[in-house]
C-alpha positions, 0 to 999 in steps of 0.5 A, a space after each residue: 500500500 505505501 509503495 502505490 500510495 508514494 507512485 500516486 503522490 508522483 503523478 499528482 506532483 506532476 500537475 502544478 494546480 493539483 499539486 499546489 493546492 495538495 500542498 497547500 492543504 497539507 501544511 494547512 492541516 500540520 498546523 492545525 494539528 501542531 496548533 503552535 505560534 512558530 513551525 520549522 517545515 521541512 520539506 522536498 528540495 524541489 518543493 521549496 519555492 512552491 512552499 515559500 510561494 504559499 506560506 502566507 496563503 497557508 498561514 491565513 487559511 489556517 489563522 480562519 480556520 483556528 480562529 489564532 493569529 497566523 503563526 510564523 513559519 520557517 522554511 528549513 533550506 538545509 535540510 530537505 525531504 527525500 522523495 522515495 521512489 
């Protein structure tokens, strides 16, 4: 199941649009889950300008949705993700 789960992820981070806002969501949903005034997100080193392109969009989102102030994320540019293929 992990391995069709992670070839699926592939195909989905080949169409922009549908690959933006999945990781949008996703970083929408860990601060939700984290609740915390300052995150440390890690992330694929492919990834990264389209991370930091939707932080504040992601920051927003989840100030409405928790009804908190947006909280301060930092973008780790040492330390990427692997992508497992």
């Amino acid at each position: 199941m992990k391995e069709a789960v992670s070839k699926e992820l592939l195909n989905v981070s080949r169409d922009h649009h549908v690959y933006k806002r999945f990781l949008k969501d996703l970083i929408v949903q860990s601060l939700l889950r984290l609740k915390k005034p300052t995150v440390l997100l890690r992330c694929r080193g492919d990834d990264l300008q389209l991370v930091q392109s939707m932080l504040d969009s992601a920051a927003r989102d989840y100030s409405k949705k928790a009804n908190v102030h947006p909280p301060q994320i930092i973008v780790d540019n040492i330390v990427h993700l692997m992508c497992m293929e």
